[in-house]
N, C-alpha and C positions, 0 to 999 in steps of 0.2 A: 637200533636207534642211534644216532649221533648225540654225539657230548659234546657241545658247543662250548661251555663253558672251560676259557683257558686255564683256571687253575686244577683239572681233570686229568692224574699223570696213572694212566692205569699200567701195572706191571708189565714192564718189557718198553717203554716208551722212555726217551731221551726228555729232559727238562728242558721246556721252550726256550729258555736263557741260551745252555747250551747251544741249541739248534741254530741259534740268532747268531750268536759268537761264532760260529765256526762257518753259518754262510759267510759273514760277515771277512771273515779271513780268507775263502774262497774268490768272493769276489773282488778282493783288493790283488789277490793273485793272480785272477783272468787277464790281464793285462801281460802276463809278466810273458817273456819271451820264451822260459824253460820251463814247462810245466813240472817238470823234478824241484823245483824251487817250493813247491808245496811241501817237504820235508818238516816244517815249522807244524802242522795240522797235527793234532791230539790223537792218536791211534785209540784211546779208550773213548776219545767219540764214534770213530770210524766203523769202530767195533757194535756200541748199542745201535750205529745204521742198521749196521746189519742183522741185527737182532730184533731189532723195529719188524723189516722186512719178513724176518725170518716166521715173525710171534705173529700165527696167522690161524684162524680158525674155520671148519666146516662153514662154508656160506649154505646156508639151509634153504635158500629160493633159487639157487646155482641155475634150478629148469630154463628161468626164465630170462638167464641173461647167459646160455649154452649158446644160444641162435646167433647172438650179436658176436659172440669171437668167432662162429663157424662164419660168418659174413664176412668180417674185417681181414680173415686168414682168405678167402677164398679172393677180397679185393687188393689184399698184398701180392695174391700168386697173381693177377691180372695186372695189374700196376696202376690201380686205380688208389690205391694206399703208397708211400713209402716208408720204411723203416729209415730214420735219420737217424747219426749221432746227436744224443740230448746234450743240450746248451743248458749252461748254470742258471741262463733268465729266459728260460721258455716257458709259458705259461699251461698253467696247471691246474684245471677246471675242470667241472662235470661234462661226461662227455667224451673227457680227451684218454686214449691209449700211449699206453708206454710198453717198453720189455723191460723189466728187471728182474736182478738172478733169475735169470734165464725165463722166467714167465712173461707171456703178456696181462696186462693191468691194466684193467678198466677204472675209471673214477667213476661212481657211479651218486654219489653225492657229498654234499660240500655243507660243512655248518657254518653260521655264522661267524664271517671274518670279525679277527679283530687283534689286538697292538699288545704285541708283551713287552713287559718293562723297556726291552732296550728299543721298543717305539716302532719296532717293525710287525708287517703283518701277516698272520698265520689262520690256520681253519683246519679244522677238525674232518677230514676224509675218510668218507666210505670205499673201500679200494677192492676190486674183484679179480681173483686171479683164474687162470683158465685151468688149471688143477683144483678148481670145487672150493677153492678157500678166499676167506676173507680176511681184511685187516682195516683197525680204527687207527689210525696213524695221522698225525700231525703234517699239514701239505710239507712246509721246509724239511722233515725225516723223508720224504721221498723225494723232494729235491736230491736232499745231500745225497741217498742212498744211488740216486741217478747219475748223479756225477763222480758218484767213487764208481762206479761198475764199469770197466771198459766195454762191455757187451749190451750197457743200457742204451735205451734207445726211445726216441718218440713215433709214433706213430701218424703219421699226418691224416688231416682231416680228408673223406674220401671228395675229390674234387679231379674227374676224370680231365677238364678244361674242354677245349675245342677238337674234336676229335675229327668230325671230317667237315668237308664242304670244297666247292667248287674255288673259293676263295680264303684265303688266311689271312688273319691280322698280322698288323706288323710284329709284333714280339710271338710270333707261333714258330715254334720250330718243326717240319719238316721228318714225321719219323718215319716214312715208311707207304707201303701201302698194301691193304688188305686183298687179294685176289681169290676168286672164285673159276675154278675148273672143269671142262666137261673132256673125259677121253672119248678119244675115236679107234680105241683097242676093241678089234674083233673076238675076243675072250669072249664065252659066251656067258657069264657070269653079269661082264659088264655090259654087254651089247643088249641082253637081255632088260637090263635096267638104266639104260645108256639116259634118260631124261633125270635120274634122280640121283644119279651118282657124282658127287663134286667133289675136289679137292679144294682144300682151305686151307691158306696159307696166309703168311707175313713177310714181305720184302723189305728191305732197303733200297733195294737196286731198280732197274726197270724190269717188268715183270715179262715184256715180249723177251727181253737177253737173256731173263730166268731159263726162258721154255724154250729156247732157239734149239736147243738136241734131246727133247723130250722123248722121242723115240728109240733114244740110244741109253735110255735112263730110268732102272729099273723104279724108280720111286715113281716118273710118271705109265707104269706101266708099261714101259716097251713100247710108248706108239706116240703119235701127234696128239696133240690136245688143242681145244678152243676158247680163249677167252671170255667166257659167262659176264663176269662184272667185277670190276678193279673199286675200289673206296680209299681215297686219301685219309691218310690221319694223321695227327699232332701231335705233339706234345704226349709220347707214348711211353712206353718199353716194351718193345715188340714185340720180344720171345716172352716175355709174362701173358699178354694180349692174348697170344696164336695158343700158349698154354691152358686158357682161358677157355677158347672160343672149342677147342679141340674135347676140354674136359666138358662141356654142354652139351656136345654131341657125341660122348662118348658111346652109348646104348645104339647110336647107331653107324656105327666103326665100320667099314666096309672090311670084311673078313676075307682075303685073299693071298694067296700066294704064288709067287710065279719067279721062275727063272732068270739069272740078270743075264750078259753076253757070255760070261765065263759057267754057265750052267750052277750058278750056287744061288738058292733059294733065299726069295728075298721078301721077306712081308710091309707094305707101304701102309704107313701108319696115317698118313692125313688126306682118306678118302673116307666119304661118309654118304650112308642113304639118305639123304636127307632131301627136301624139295626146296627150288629155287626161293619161294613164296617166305619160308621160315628162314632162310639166310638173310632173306632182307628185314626178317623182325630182328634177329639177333643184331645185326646193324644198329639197329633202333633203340637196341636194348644194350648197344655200348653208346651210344650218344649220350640217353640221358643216365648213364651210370647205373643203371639195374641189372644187368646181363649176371652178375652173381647169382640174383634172386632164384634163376630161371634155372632149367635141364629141357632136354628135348625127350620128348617121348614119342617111339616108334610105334607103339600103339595106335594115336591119336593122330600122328602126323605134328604135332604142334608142340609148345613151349607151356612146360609147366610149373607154376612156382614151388618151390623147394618150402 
């Protein structure tokens, strides 16, 4: 349960006075040109931050809020999340992720705002960390405690934006585009399975100058290859993306090994059993921001939620 009530200082917590005063000092500092100029800042506050942070206990429903960091971690690896450096006046609501000392921090609820003596506003935070623990801390103690951590950081809201289409708005930036593969290697492995076997990748560049010496190239298996289906996208991070798309289809990883020119064996990692049919879900399933959710199962042939 939250303790809403601001005069509630339970062992290990900073005095909201305190907390006030020294944002207070902080943010007259933000300005300043030399961040070393913070030198003036009370180390014996700096200290119960961390102490704050530190004074954390078993969260006893941990079950049910395990799914939401396994999500928010698998849409950081995609780049559907970014970790940013935390700003002294970023806001700090239920809801929102952060890292500190070295954890990520869910806020998972917020008690009744309200004014301590020196007139500014504070609330009572429920805070989940991804090692099983909890802590009642004061929002400004995780402010400060954010802003002293060089390693801390925010977590942004997941908002994948415009990922593909025939057309982009004006402020979309250009990241890339996804391509899908069929070999024409007479291997009898692949010739065998020659309709469900693709290669899935992430460019920058054009994807025909990608494949102009594909046969000369033990990653596309020593042969020519056909363009399947190219997909624009926006506003991405590619290699988190393709890390993404590769970790879904992981269970069905095309298991081969062959030869490069110089006869030293070489295993191609972004070839996959997979059918044409389910690439174009996964597509579907980065548009509207769910492709986390999902895995592919060779069993079924299809996309199954996690």
């Amino acid at each position: 349960m939250l303790n809403d009530a601001p005069s509630t200082k339970p062992r290990g917590f900073a005095e909201a006075g305190n907390d006030d005063e020294l944002l207070a000092e902080l943010e007259d500092a933000d300005d300043a040109s030399d961040i070393n100029n913070l030198r003036h800042v009370r180390t014996s506050v700096e200290k119960r931050a961390a102490e704050e942070i530190a004074n954390r206990q078993k969260c006893e429903d941990f079950a049910k809020f395990k799914p939401l960091f396994d999500k928010v971690q698998a849409e950081l690896d995609g780049g559907i999340r970014e970790a940013r450096p935390f700003e002294l006046k970023a806001e700090i609501r239920p809801g929102s992720w952060f890292v500190v000392g070295g954890l990520k921090a869910y806020v998972a609820e917020m008690g009744e705002i309200f004014s301590n003596p020196q007139g500014r506003t504070d609330a009572r935070l429920r805070v989940i960390f991804d090692n099983g623990t909890e802590s009642n801390l004061l929002m400004r103690s995780l402010q400060r405690a954010l802003h002293k951590d060089e390693a801390g950081r925010r977590i942004t809201d997941q908002s994948a934006g415009p990922l593909f289409g025939t057309l982009a708005e004006e402020s979309d930036t250009e990241s890339g585009t996804i391509y899908v593969l069929r070999s024409k290697s007479d291997h009898p492995d692949v010739a065998r399975n020659r309709e469900i076997i693709h290669k899935i990748g992430v460019t920058g560049g054009d994807v025909k100058t990608r494949i102009a010496n594909a046969e000369l190239d033990a990653t596309y298996l020593l042969a020519d290859v056909e363009v399947v289906a190219t997909y624009k996208l926006y506003n991405i991070n590619r290699s988190r993306l393709e890390k993404l798309i590769h970790r879904v289809f992981a269970a069905a990883r095309l298991d081969i090994q062959i030869e490069d020119r110089f006869g030293i064996p070489v295993v191609p990692r972004e070839w996959f059993l997979v059918p044409r049919f389910v690439i174009d879900e996964v597509v579907e399933k980065i548009k509207d921001g769910t492709l986390t959710e999902f895995r592919y199962d060779p069993k079924s042939a299809s996309l199954e939620k996690i």
